[in-house]
MIDRENMAR-981536 format. One line per field, with one value per residue (C-alpha): residue number from 1; z, x, y. Coordinates in pm, 1 decimal. Layout:
resi: [NUM, ...] $
w: [Z, ...] $
u: [X, ...] $
v: [Y, ...] $
END
This chain:
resi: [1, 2, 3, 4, 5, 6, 7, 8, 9, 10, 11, 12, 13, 14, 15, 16, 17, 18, 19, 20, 21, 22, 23, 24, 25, 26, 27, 28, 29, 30, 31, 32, 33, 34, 35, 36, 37, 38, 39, 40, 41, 42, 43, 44, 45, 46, 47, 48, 49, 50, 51, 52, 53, 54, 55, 56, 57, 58, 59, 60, 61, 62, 63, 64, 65, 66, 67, 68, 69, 70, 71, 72, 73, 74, 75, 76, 77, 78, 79, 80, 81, 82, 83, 84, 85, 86, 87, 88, 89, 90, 91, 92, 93, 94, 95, 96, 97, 98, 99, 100, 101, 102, 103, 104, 105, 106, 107, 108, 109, 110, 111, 112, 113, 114, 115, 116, 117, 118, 119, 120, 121, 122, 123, 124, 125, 126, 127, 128, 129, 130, 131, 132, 133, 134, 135, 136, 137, 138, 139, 140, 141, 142, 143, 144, 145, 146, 147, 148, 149, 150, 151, 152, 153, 154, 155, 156, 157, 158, 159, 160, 161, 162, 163, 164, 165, 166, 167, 168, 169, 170, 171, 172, 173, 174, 175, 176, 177, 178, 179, 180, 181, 182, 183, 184, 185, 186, 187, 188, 189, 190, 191, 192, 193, 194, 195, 196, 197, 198, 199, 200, 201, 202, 203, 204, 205, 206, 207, 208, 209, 210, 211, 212, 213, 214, 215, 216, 217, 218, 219, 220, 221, 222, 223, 224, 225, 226, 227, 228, 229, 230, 231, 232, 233, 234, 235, 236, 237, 238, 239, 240, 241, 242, 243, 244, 245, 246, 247, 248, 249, 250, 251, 252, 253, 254, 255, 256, 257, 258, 259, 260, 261, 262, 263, 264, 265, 266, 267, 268, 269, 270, 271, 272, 273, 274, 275, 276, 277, 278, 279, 280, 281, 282, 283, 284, 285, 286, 287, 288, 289, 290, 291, 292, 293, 294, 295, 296, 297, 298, 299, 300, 301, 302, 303, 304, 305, 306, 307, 308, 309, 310, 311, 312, 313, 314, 315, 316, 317, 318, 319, 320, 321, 322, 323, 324, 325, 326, 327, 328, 329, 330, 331, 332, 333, 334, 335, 336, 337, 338, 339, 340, 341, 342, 343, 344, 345, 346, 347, 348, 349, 350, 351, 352, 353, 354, 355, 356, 357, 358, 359, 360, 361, 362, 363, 364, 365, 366, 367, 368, 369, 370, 371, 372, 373, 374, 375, 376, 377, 378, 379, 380, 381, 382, 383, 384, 385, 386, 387, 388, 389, 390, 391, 392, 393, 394, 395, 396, 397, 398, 399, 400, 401, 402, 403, 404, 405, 406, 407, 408, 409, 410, 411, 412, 413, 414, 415, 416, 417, 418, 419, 420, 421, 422, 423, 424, 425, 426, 427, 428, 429, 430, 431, 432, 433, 434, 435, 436, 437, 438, 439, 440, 441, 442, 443, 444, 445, 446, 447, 448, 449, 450, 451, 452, 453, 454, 455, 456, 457] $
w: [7385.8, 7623.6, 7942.7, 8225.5, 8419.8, 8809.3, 8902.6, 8681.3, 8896.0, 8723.5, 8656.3, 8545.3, 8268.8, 8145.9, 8096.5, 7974.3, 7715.9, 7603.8, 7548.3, 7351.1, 7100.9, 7007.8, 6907.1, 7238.5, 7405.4, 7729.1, 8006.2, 8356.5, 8621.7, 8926.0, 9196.3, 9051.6, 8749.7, 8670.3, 8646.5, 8413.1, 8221.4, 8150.5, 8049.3, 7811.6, 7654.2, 7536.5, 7451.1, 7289.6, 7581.5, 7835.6, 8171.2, 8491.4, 8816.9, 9112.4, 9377.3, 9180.0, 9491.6, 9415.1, 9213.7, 9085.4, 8954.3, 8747.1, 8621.1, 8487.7, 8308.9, 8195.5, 8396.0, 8244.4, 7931.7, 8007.5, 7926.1, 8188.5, 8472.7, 8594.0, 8915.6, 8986.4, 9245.2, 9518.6, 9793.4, 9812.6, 9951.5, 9701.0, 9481.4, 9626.4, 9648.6, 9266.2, 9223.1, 9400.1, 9253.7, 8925.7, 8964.5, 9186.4, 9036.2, 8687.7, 8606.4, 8428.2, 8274.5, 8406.7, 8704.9, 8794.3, 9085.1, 9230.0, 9590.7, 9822.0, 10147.6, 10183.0, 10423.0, 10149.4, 9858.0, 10180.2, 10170.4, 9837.6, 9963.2, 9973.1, 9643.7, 9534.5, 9426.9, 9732.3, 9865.1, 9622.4, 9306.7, 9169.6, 8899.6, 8891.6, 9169.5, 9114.0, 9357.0, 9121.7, 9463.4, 9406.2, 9061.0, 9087.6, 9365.2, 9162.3, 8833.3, 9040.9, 9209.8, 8879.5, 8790.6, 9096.7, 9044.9, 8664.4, 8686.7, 8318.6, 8231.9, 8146.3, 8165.6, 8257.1, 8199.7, 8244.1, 8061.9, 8061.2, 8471.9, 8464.4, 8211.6, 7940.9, 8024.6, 7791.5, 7873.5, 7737.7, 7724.8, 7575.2, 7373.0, 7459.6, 7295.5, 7372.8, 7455.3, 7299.4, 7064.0, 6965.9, 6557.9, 6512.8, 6319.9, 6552.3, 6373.9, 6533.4, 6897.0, 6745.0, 6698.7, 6998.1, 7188.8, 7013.3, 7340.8, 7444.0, 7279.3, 7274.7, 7005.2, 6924.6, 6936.2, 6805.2, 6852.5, 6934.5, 6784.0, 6857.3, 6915.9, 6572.3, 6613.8, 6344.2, 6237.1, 6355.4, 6086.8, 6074.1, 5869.1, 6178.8, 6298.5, 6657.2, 6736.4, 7040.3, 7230.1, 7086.0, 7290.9, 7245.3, 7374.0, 7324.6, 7491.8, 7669.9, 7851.8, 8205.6, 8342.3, 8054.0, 8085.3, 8284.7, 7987.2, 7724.8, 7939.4, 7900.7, 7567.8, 7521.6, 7740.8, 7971.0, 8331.0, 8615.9, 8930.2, 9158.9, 9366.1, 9724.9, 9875.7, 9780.8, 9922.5, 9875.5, 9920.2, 10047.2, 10296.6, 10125.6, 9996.0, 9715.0, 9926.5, 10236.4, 10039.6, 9840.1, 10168.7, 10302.6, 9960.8, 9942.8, 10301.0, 10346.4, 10032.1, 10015.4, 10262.2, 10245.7, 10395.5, 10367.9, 10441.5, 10503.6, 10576.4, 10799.6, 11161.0, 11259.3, 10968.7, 11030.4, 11373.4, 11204.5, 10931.0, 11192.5, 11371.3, 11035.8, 10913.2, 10973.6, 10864.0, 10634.0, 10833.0, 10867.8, 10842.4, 10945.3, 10655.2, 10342.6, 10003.8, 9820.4, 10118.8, 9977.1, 10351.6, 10442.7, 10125.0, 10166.7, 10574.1, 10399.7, 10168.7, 9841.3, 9674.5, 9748.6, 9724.8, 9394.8, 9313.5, 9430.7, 9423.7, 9448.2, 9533.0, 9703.9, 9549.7, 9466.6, 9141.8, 9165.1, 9470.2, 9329.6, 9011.1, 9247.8, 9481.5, 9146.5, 9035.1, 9382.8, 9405.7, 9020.5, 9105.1, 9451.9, 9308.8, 9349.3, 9022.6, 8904.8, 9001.1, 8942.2, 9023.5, 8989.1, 8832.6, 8809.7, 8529.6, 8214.7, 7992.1, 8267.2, 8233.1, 7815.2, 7877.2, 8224.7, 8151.9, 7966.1, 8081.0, 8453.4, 8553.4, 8416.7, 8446.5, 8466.4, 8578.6, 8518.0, 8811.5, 8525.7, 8248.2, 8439.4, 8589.6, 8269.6, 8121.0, 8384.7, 8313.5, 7928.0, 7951.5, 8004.9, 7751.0, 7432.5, 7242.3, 7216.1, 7436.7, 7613.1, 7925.6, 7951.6, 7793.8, 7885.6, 7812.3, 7662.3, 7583.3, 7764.4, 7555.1, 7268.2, 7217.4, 7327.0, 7400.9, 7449.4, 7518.1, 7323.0, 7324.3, 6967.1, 6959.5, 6711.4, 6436.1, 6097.4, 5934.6, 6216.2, 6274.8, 6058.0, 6329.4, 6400.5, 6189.4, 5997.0, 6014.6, 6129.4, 5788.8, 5646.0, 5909.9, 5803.3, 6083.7, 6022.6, 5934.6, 6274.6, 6483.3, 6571.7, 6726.4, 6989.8, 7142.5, 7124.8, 7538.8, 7468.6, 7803.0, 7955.3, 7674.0, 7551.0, 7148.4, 6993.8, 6689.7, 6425.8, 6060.4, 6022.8, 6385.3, 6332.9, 6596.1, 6760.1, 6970.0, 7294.3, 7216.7, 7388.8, 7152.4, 7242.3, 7036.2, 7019.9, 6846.0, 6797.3, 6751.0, 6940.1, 6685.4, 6477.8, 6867.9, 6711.6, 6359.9, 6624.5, 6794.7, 6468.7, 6345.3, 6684.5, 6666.1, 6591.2, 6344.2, 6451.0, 6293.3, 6488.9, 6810.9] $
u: [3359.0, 3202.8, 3444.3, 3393.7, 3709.3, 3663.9, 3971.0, 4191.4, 4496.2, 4826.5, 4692.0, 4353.0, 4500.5, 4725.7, 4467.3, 4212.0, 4487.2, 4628.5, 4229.1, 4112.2, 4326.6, 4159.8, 3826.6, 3695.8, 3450.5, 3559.4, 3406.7, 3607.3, 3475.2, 3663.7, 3621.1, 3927.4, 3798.4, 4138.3, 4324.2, 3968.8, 3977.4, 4388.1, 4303.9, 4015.7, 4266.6, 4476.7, 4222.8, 3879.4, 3691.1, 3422.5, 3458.1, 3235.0, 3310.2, 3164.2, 3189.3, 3267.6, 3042.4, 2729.4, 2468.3, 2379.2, 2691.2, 2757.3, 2420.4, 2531.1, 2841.7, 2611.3, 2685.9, 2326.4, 2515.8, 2872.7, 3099.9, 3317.8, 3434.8, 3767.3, 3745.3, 4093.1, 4057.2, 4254.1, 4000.7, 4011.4, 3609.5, 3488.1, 3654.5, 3466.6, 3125.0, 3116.2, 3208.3, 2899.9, 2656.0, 2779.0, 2682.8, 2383.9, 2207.8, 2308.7, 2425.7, 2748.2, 2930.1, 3304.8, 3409.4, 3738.6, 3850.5, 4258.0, 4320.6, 4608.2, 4551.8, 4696.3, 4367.4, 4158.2, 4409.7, 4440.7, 4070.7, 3967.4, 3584.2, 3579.3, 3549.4, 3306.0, 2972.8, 2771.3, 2985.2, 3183.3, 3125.0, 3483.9, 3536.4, 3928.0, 4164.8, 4460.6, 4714.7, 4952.7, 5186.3, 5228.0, 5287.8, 5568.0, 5713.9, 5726.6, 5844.1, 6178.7, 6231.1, 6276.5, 6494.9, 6730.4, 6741.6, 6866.4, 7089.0, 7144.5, 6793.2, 6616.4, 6272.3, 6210.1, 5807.4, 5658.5, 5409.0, 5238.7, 5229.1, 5609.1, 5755.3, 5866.1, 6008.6, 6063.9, 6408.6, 6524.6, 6898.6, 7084.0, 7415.7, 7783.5, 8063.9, 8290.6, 7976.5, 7952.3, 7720.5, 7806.9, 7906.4, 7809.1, 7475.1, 7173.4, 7242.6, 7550.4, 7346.7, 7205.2, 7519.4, 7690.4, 7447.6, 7263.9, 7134.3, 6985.3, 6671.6, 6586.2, 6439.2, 6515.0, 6194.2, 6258.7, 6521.2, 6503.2, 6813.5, 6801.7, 6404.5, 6364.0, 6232.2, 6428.2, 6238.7, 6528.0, 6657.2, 6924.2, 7174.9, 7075.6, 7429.3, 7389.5, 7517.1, 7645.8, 7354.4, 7090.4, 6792.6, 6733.3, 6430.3, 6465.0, 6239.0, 6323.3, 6196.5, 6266.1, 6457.3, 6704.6, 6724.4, 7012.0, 7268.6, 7126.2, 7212.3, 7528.0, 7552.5, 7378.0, 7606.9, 7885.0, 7717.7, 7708.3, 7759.3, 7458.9, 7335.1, 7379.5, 7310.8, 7039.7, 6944.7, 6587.3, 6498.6, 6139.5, 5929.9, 5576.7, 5413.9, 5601.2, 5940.9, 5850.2, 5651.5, 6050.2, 6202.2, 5981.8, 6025.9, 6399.5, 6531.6, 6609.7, 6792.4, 6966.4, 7135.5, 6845.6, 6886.9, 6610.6, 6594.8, 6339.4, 6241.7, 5955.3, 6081.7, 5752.7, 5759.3, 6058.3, 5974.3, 5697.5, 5881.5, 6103.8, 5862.1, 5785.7, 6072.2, 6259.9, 6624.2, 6628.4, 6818.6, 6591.4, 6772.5, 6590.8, 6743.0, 6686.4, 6797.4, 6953.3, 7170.5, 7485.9, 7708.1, 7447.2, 7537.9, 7878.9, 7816.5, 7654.4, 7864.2, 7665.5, 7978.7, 7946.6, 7544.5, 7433.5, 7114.3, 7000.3, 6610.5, 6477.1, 6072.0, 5968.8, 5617.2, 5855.8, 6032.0, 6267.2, 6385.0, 6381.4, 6565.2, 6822.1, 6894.4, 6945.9, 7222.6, 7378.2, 7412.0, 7529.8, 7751.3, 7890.9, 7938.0, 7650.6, 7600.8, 7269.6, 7018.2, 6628.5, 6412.9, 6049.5, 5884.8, 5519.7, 5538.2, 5600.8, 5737.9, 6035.4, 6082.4, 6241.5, 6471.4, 6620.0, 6674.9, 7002.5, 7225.8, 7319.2, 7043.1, 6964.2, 6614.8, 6343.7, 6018.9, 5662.2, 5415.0, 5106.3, 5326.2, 5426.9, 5094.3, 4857.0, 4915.9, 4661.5, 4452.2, 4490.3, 4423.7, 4083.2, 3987.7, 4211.6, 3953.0, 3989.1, 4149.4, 4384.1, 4591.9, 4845.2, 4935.3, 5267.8, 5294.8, 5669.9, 5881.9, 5639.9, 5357.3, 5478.4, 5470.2, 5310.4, 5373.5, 5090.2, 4994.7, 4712.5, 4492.2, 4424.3, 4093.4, 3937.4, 4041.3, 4181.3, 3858.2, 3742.1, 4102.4, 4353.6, 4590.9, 4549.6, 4660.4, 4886.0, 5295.1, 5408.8, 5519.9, 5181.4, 4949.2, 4888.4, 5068.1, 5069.5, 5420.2, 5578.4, 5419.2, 5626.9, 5560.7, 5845.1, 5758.3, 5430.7, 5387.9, 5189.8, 5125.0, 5416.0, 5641.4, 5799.1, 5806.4, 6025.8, 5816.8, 5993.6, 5871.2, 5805.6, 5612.6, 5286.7, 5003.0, 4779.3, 4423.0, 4446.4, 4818.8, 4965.4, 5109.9, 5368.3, 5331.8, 5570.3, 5382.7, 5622.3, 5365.8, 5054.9, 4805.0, 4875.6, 4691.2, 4378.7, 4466.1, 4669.5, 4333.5, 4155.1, 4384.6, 4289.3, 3920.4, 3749.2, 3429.6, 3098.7, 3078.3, 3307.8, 3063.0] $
v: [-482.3, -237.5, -197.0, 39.5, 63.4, 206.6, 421.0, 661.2, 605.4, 448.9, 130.1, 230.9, 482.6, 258.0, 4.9, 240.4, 348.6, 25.2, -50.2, 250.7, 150.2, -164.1, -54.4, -95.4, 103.9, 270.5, 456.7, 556.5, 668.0, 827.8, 1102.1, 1352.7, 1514.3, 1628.8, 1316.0, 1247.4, 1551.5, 1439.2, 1107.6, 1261.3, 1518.2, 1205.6, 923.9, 856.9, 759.6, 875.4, 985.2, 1031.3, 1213.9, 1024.9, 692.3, 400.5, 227.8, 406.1, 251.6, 562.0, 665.3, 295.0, 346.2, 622.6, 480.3, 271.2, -58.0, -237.6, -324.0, -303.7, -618.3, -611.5, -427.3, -352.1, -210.4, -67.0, 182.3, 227.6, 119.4, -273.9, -192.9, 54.9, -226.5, -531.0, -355.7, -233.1, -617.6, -742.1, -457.1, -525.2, -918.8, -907.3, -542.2, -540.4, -887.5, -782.7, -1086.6, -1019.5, -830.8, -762.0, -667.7, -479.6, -618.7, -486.0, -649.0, -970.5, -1040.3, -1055.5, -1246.0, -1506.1, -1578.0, -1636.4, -1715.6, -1339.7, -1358.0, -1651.1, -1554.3, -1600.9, -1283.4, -1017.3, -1180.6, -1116.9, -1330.2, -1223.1, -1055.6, -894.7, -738.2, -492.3, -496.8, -929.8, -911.3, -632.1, -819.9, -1166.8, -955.3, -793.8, -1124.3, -1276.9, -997.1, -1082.7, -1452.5, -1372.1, -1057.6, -1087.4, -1050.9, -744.8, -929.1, -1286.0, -1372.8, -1711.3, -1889.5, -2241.0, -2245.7, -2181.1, -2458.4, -2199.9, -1815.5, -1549.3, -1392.8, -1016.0, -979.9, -678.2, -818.7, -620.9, -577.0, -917.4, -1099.9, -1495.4, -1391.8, -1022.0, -1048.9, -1415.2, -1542.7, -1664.2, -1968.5, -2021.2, -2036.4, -2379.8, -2523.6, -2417.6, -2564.7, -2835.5, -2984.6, -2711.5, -2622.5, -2259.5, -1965.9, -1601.0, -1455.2, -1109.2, -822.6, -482.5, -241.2, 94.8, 17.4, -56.3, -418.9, -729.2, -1059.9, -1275.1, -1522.5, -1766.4, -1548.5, -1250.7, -1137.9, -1004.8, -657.5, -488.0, -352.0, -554.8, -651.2, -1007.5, -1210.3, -1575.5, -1859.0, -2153.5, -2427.9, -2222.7, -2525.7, -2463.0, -2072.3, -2043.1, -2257.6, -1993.8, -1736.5, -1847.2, -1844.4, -1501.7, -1291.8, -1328.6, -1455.3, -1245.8, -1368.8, -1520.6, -1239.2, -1202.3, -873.1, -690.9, -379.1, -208.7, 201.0, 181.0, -18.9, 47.1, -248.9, -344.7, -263.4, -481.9, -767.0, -814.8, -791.5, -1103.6, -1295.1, -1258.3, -1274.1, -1631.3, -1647.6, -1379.1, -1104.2, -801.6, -424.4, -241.4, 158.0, 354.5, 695.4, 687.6, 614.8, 416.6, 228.7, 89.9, -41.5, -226.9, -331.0, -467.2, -666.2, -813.1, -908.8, -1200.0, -1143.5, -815.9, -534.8, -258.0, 83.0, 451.4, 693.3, 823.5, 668.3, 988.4, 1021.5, 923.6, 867.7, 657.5, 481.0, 439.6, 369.5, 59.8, -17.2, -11.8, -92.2, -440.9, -472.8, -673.6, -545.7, -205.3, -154.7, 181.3, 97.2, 432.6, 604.0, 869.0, 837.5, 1151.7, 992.8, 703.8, 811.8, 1009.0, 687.6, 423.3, 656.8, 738.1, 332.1, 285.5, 578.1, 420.3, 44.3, -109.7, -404.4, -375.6, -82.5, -101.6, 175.9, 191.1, 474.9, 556.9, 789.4, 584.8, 889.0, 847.8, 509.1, 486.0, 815.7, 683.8, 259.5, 131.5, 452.0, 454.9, 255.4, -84.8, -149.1, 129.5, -11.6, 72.9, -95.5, -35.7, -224.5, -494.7, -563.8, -478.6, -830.8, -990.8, -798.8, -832.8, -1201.3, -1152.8, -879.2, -1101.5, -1252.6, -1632.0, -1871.8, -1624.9, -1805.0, -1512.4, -1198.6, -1016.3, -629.0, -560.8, -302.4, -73.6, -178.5, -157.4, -530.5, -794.9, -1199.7, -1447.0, -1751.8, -1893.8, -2211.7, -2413.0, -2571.4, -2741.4, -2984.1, -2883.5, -2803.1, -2573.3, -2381.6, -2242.5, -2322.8, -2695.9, -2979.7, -2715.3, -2668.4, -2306.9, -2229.2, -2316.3, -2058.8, -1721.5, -1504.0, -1110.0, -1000.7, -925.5, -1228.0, -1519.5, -1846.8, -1888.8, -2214.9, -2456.9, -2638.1, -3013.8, -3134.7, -3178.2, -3103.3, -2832.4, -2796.2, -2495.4, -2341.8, -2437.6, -2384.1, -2775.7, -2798.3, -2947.8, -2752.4, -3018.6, -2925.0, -2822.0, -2699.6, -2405.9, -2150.9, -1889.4, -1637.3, -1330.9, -992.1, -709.3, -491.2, -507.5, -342.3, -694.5, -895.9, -873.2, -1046.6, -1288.6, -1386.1, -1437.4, -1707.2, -1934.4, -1876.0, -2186.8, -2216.4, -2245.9, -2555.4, -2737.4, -2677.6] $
END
């Protein structure tokens, strides 16, 4: 597929990377030629200095044969109007388009094809701000990820010493809780990644992921690790657009403080807000830590565009009491040597957002893709089509299709139900298929297997 991705920011690098590796052809285009000449150091791709919202420029990229366009600047307009060239000037199939104003997400005739021609929208700021709200609700959780318009999650827990499952099969999990339906989809030790089995004996510090019908998440929880209690004070570092869109999601459910360190933006974070305390400081300073009594907050979020500070401020909390720290942190080489020691969960705004955008490139019916362990692996949820002479998915049991070593069906959604992919599951059209791929160079082998003949059309 030939993609030409607009923007070589965070999320445009990481995309551009996590493409390049699948044989696809990539061009970016952006106006810093060193961030360009970085990315070109480290991948197989081209690169173009120039506006992104010039026709000459994305004729230059070659934009009159490209596939699809991702148009991930940082300019919502530059963004829009390399959208509506690309449809009405060059007639490129998909266009793609990163949105940050709320303005523009609230009127989605912005995007319809009598005005910016975007076929897709995302908003990196939304999807962060769903992904740590998640992360509150379940304090347990190192990841919770839904699929099948929220009627089956994909939880990652990491196993302790004492825990209910620590030194016991997975098997025993089905027989402790035979009501409960739920799967071990893989697990991670010491980031080697284990094809769970029945006989699998769970050790301290695994990483589990297991899937659930989300309605029964919370009882496997139980199971999996010692429950924390519900979180009530949350406290966020950071009033930018990620910081003050938590505040507004959060703040009638739970008691919010949120500091910043711009005086003016607190006043209008202020106006803004409803019921989050809005405190002028700075989030390394550790007085104004204890003034606030971080000892009793449950879930610290460091969200400033600064991850030093950020870093700095997730330990000062960890180190002062508070529960469970998250800090956000742009640079991904950051994010595996600073998560599971003082801070619990390191995040990556490019990882977490990346699987929208994934869904769309996936060959076959794609519905979602969900970028895990920082890309190392990947979960998806897949659409069988077909009958059994035109798949080699439907009409077939689990144990009969021919998944690449590593790839695991975690749970099959039929309608309104919720199947767990056992070995004697039968796969019927129009299913939706969970499937769990420890390593993503096996996604394109994945795809193959739900591609339907030409003879069934």
């Amino acid at each position: 597929m030939k993609i030409l991705i607009l923007g070589a920011g965070q999320v445009g690098s990481t995309v551009a990377e996590s493409l390049v590796s699948e044989a696809n052809d990539i061009t970016v285009v952006d106006t810093d030629a060193e961030k360009l000449r970085q990315l070109q150091d480290r991948l197989d791709l081209r690169t173009l200095v120039g506006s992104a919202a010039h026709p000459a420029v994305l004729e230059q990229a070659g934009i009159v044969d490209t596939d699809m366009l991702l148009a991930v600047t940082q300019s919502d307009e530059v963004n829009l109007v390399a959208c509506k060239l690309a449809s009405s000037l060059y007639n490129t199939p998909t266009r793609i388009a990163r949105i940050r104003a709320t303005d523009f997400l609230g009127r989605p005739e912005v995007f319809s094809r009598d005005n910016f021609s975007v076929d897709f929208s995302i908003c990196p700021e939304q999807i962060l701000t769903d992904y740590i709200a998640k992360l509150i609700e379940f304090p347990e959780a190192l990841q919770v990820l839904e699929f099948a318009d929220g009627k089956v999650s994909l939880v990652a827990v990491r196993a302790f010493e004492g825990g209910p499952l620590v030194g016991n099969p997975l098997s025993f999990l089905r027989t402790h809780m035979p009501q409960v339906a739920t799967r071990v989809a893989a697990i991670f030790r010491k980031d080697r990644p284990i094809i769970p089995e029945g006989s699998t004996v769970v050790e301290d510090g695994d990483e589990i992921f297991f899937i659930a019908a989300t309605n029964n998440v919370r009882s496997v929880l139980k199971e999996m690790r010692r429950m924390d209690r519900p979180s009530k004070r949350v406290m966020i570092v950071g009033g930018g657009n990620i910081g003050r869109r938590l505040a507004k999601a959060l703040e009638h459910d739970y008691h919010v403080k949120l500091i910043e360190y711009n005086k003016q933006a607190c006043g209008k974070l202020a106006s803004e807000l409803s019921k989050t305390l809005v405190l002028h400081g700075d989030g390394t300073d550790e007085k104004l830590m204890l003034q606030e009594n971080v000892n009793e907050v449950d879930v610290f979020c460091a969200l400033t565009n600064d991850d030093e500070n950020n870093i700095m401020s997730a330990l000062l909390a960890k180190q002062g009491g508070a529960r469970k720290v998250i800090a956000l942190i742009n640079r991904s080489a950051y994010v595996g040597l600073v998560q599971g020691g003082k801070i619990d969960i390191a995040l990556s705004p490019a990882h977490v957002t990346i699987g929208s955008l994934l869904a769309y490139v996936r060959q076959g019916d794609v519905a979602v893709v969900h970028s895990l362990r920082r890309g190392a692996a990947e979960a998806l949820e897949l659409v069988a089509h077909g009958d059994r002479q035109s798949s080699k998915v439907v009409g077939r049991r689990i144990d009969e299709i021919d998944l690449p070593k590593g790839a695991t069906i975690g749970a099959i959604v039929r309608r309104d139900e919720v199947i767990m992919g056992h070995r004697d599951v039968v796969i019927e059209a129009e299913d939706h298929v969970i499937v769990f791929v420890i390593n993503k160079a096996m996604v394109r082998k994945v795809e193959k297997l739900f591609h339907v003949s030409l003879g069934f059309f």
